[in-house]
Wavefront OBJ file of the C-alpha trace (Angstrom):
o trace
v 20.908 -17.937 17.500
v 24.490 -19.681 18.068
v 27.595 -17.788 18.543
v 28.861 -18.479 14.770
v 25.783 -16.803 13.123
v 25.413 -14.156 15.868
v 28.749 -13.304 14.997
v 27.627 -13.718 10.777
v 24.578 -11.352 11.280
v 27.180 -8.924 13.161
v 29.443 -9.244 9.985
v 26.682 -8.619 7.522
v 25.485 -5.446 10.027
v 29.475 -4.040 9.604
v 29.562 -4.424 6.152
v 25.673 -2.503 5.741
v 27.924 -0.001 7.500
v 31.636 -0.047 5.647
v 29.070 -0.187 2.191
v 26.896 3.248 3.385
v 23.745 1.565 2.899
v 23.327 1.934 6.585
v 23.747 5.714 6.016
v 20.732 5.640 2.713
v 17.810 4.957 5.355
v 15.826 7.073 6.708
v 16.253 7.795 10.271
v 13.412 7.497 12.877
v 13.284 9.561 15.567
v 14.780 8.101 18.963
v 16.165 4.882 17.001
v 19.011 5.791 15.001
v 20.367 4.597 11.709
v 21.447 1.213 13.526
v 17.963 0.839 15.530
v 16.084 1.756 12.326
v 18.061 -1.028 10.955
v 16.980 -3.481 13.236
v 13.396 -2.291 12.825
v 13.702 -2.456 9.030
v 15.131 -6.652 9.578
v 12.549 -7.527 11.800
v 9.521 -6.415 9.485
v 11.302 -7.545 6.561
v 11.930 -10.855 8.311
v 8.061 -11.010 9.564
v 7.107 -10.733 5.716
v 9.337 -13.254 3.925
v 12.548 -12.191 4.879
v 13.602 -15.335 6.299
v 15.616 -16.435 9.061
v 18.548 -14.587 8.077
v 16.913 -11.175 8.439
v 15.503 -11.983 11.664
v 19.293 -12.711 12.956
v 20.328 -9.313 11.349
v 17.435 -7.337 13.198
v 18.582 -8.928 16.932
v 22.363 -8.293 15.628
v 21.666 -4.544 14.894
v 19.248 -4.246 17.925
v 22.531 -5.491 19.762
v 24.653 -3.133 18.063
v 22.602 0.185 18.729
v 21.660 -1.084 22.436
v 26.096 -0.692 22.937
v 26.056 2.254 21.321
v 23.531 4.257 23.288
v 25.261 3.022 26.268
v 28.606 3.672 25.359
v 27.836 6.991 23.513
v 24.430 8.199 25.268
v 22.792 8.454 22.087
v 22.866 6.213 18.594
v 24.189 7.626 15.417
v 22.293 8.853 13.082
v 19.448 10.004 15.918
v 17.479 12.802 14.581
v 15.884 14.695 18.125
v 15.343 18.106 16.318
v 12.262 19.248 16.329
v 10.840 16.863 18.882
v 10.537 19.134 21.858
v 7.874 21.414 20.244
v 10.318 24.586 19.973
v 10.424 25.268 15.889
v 13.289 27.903 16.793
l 1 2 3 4 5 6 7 8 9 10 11 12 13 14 15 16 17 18 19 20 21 22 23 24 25 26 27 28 29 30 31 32 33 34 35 36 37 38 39 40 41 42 43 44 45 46 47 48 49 50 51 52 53 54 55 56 57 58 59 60 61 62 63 64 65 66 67 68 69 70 71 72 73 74 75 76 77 78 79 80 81 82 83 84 85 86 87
């Protein structure tokens, strides 16, 4: 991926955002809004999402990668319930 369309893919990632589209899916466990959004682009760009989605799954994968090194943890991470204890 070149500069210019990792920098497209990054666009169409911040707009998913500004839109709340990014904040309709479902969260997994672990991977955040933004890393379920790069899971969601690379299976949709496995099974005919074309190039484009692939480029928006490394973009997000990017994205939420900075963000759980910069904030520990990636927005929209759902950890309840995880650790067995129901209380």
């Amino acid at each position: 991926m070149s500069p210019m369309e990792g920098a497209i893919a990054g666009l169409l990632v911040g707009m998913a955002r500004k839109s709340g589209f990014l904040d309709k899916l479902p969260t997994i466990p672990m991977l955040g809004r933004m890393g379920s959004l790069a899971l969601a682009a690379h299976f949709y760009s496995k099974h005919g999402g074309g190039p484009w989605a692939k480029k928006v799954a490394l973009a997000s994968a990017i994205l939420a990668g900075e963000e759980m090194g910069r904030e520990g943890k990636i927005a929209g991470e759902d950890i309840s319930g995880l650790d067995g204890d129901d209380e």
